[in-house]
Backbone bond lengths (Angstrom), bond angles and torsions (degrees), N, CA, C in turn:
res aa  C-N    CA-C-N  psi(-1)  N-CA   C-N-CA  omega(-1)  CA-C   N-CA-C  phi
1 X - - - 1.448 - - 1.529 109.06 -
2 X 1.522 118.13 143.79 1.535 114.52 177.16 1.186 115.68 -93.19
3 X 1.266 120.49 136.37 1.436 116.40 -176.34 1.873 103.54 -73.74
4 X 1.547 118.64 168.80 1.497 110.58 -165.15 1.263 123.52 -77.69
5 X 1.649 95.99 -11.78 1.570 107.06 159.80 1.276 134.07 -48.72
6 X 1.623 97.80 -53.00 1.745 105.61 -177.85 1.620 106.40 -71.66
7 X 1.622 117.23 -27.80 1.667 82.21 172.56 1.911 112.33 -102.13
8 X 0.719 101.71 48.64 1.529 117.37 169.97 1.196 105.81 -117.42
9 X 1.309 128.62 -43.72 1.816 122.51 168.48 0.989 97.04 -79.32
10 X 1.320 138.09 -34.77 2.051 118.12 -165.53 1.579 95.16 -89.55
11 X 1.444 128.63 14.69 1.497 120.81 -179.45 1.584 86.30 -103.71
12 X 1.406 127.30 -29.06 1.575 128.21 -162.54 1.714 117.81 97.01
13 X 1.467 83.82 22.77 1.873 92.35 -168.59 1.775 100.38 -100.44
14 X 1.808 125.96 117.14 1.021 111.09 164.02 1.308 116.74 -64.75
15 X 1.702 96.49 159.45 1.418 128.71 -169.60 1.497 127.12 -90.20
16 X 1.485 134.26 83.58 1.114 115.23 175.26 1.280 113.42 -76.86
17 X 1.771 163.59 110.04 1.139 146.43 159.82 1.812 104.55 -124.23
18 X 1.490 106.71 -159.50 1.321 124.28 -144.31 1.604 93.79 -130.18
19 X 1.316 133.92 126.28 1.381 154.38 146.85 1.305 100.88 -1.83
20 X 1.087 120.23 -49.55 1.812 107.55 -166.33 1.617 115.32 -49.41
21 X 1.255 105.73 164.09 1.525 121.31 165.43 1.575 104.62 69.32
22 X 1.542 100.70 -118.85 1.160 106.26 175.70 1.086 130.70 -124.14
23 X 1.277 96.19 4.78 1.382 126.13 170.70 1.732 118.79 -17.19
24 X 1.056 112.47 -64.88 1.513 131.82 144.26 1.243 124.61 8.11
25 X 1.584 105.54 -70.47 0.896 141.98 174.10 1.522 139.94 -58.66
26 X 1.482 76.44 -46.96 2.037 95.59 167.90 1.231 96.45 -80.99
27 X 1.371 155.37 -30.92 1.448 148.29 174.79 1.302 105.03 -61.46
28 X 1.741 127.08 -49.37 1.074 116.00 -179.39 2.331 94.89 112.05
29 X 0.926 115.07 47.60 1.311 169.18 -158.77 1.261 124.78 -66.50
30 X 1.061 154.26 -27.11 1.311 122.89 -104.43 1.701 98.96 -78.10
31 X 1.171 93.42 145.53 2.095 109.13 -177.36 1.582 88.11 -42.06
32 X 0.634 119.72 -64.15 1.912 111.52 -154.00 1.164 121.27 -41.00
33 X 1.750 101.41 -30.00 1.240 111.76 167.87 1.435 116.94 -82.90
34 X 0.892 103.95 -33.64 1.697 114.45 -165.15 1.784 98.35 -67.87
35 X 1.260 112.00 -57.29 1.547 123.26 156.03 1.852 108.09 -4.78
36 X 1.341 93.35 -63.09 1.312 114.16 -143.25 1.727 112.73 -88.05
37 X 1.642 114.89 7.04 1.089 119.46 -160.76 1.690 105.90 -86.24
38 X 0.987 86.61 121.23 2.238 88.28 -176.34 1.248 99.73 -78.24
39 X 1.525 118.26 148.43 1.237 148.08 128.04 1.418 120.61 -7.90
40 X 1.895 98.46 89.98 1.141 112.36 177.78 1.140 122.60 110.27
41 X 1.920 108.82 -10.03 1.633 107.49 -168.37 2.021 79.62 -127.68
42 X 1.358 89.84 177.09 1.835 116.04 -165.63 1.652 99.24 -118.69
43 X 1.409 116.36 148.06 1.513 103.27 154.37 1.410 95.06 -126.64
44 X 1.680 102.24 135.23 1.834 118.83 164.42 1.520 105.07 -45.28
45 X 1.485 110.00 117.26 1.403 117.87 130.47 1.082 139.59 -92.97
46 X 1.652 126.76 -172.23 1.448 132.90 166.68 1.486 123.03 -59.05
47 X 1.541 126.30 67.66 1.115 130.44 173.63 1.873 103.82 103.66
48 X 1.154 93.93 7.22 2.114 94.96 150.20 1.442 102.18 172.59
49 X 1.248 95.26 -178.94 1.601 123.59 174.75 1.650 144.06 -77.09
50 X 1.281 139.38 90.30 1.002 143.15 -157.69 1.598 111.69 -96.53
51 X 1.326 92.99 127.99 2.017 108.86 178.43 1.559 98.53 -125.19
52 X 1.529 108.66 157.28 1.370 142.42 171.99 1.985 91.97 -56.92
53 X 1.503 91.04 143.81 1.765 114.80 174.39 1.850 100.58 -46.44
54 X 0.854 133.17 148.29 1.722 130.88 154.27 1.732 95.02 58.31
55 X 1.058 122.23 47.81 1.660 105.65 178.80 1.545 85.81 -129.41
56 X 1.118 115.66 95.57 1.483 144.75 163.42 2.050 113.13 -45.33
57 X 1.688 107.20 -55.82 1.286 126.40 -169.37 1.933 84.46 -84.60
58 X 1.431 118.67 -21.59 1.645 84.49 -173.79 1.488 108.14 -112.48
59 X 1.539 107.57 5.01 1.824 105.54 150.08 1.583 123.09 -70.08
60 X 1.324 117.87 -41.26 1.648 147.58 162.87 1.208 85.67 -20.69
61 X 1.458 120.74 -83.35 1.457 133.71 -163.80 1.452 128.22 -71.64
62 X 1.322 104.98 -29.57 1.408 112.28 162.17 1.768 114.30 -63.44
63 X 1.224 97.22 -30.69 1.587 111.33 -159.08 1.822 98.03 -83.87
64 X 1.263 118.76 -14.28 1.251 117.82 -151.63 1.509 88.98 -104.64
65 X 1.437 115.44 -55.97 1.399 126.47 -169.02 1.663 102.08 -53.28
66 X 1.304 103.57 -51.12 1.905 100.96 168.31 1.225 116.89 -54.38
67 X 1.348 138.62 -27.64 1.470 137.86 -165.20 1.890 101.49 -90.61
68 X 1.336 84.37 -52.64 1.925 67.36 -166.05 2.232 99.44 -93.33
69 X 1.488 109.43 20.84 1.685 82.62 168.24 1.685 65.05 -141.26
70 X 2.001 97.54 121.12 1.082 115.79 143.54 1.664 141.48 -71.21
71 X 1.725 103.60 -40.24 1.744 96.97 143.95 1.190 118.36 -38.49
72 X 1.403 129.26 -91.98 1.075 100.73 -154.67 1.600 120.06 -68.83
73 X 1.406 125.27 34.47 1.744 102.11 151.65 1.174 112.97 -122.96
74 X 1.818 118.15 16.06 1.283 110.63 164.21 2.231 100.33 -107.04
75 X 1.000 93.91 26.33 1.953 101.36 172.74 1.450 84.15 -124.19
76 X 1.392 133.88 -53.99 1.685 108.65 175.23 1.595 127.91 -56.85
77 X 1.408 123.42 -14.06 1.338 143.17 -169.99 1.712 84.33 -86.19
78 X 1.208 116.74 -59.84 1.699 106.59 -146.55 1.615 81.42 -72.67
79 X 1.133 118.28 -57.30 1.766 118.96 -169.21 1.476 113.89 -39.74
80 X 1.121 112.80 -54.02 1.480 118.49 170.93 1.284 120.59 -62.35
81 X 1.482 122.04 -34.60 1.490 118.72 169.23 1.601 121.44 -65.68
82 X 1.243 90.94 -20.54 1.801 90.21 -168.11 1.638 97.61 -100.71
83 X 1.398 126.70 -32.13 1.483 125.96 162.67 1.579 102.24 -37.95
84 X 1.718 121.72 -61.82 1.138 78.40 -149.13 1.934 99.34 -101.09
85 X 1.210 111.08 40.69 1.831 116.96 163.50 1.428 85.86 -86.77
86 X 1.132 106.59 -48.04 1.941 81.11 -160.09 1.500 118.06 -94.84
87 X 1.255 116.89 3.78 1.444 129.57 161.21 1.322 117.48 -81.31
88 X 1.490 123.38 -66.66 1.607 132.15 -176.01 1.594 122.79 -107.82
89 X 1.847 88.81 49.40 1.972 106.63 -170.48 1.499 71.65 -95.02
90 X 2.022 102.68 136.40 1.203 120.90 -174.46 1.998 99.28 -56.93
91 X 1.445 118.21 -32.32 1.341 112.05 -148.42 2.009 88.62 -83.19
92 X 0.846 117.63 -33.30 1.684 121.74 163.93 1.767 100.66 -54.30
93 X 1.009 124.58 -103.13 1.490 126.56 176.31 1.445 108.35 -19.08
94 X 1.229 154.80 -47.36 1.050 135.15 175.31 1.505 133.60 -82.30
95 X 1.223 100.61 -32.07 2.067 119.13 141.66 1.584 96.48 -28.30
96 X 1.506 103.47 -90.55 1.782 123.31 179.05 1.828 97.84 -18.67
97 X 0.857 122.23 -63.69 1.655 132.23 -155.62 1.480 89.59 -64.31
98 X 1.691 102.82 -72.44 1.965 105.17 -167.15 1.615 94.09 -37.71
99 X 1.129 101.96 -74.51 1.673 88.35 -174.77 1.489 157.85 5.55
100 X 1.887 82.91 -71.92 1.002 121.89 163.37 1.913 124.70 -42.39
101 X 1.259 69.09 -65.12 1.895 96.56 176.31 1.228 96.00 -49.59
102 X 1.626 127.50 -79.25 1.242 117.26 -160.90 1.405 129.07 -57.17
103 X 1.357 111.43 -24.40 1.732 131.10 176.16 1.837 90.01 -64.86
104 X 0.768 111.93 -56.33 1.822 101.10 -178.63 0.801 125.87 -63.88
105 X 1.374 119.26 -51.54 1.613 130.92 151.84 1.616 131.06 -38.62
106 X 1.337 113.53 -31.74 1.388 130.07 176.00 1.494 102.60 83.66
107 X 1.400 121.93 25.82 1.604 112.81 -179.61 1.230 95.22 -98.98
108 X 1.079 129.44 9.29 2.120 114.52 -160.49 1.758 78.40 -49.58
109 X 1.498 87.37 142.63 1.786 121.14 131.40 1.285 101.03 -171.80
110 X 1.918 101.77 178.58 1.005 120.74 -160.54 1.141 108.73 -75.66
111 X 1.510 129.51 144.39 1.530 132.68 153.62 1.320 122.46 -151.77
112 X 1.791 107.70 152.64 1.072 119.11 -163.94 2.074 107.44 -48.94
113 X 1.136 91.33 169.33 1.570 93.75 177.17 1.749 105.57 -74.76
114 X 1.300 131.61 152.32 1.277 122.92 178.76 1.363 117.14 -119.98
115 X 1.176 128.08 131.84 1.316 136.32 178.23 1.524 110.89 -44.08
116 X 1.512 141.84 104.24 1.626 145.86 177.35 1.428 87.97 -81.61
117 X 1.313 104.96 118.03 1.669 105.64 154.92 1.774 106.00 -125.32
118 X 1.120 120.21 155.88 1.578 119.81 -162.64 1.770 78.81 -102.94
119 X 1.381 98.52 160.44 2.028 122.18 -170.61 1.410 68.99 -81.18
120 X 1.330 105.09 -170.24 1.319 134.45 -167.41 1.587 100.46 -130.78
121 X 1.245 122.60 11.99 1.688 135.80 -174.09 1.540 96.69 -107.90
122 X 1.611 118.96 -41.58 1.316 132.29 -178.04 1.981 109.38 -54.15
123 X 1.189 112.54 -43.08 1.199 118.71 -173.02 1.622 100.01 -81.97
124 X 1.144 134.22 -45.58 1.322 131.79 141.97 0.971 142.05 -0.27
125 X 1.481 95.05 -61.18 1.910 115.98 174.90 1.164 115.28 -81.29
126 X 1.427 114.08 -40.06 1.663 132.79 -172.68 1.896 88.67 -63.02
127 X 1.429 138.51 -78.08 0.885 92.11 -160.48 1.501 119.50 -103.69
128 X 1.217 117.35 25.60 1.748 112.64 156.61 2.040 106.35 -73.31
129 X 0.833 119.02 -25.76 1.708 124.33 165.61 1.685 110.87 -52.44
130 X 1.641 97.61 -56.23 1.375 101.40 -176.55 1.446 109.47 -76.17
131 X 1.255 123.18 -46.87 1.298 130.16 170.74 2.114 98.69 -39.59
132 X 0.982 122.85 -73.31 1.413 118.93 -179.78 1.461 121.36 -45.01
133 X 1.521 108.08 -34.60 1.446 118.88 -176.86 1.845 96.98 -63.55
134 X 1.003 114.93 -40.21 1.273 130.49 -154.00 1.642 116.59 -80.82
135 X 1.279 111.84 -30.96 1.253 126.81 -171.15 1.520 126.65 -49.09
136 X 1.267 113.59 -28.64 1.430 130.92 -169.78 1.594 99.26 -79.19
137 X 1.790 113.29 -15.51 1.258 110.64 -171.00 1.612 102.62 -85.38
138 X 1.586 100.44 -66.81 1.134 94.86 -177.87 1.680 144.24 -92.29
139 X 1.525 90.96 -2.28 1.532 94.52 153.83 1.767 131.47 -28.86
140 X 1.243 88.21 -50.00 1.821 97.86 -171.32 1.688 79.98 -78.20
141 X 0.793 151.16 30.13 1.888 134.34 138.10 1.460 120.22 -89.50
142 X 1.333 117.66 -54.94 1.412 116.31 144.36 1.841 120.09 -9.00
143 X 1.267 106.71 110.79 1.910 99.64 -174.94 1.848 94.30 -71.49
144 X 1.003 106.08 141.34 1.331 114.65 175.73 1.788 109.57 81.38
145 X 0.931 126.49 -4.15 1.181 137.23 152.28 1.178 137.86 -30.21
146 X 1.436 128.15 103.86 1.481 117.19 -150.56 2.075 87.83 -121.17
147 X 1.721 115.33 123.62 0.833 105.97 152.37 1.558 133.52 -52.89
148 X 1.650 119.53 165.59 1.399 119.10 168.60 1.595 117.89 -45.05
């Protein structure tokens, strides 16, 4: 599941959020910094702005600096959109995983990169899912159509 961050940067929308979790992280982060953010001030991330948990005076300011400089939240939009193509591109993430696996497993070795191609069942599913997600909308267009 994506947290609401990632589709707010993969929409091109800067990010105002809050230190917690991993938040950090999805900005592009590192905690030490994030740690380190005083009361009242923001540190630039990868496609938005990060403030301290409960810091009221350093959303204010985060919130302000986005309002009156429209550059920079259409350079935080593109930054954040392209962070997360080249961070959470399925063919990266599943590299990441094999990896993974084999480091636990004790099989690591090297191998060529492999061509990801999606089944043709996947596109299938994707939109009978959405199609279901969707239904409550357009059902009531249907004449006689009775929402859920």
């Amino acid at each position: 599941m994506m947290a609401p961050q990632h589709k707010e940067l993969a929409a091109g929308r800067p990010v105002i959020a809050t230190a917690v979790g991993g938040v950090a992280d999805v900005l592009g982060v590192a905690p030490d910094v994030a740690a380190a953010i005083a009361p009242g001030a923001f540190v630039r991330g990868r496609g938005g702005l990060l403030i301290r948990s409960g810091d009221a005076p350093g959303l204010a300011a985060a919130l302000e600096v986005c309002w009156r400089n429209p550059a920079l939240r259409r350079q935080l939009g593109e930054e954040g959109r392209e962070h997360v193509r080249e961070r959470y591109a399925a063919k990266r993430l599943l590299q990441e995983t094999e990896t993974l696996y084999d480091t636990l497993l004790g099989t690591a070795r090297p191998r060529a990169p492999r061509r990801v191609r999606a089944a043709p069942w996947v596109a299938v599913l994707f939109a009978a899912v959405a199609l279901a997600l969707s239904a409550p909308f357009w059902i009531g267009w249907i004449p006689g159509g009775r929402a859920w």
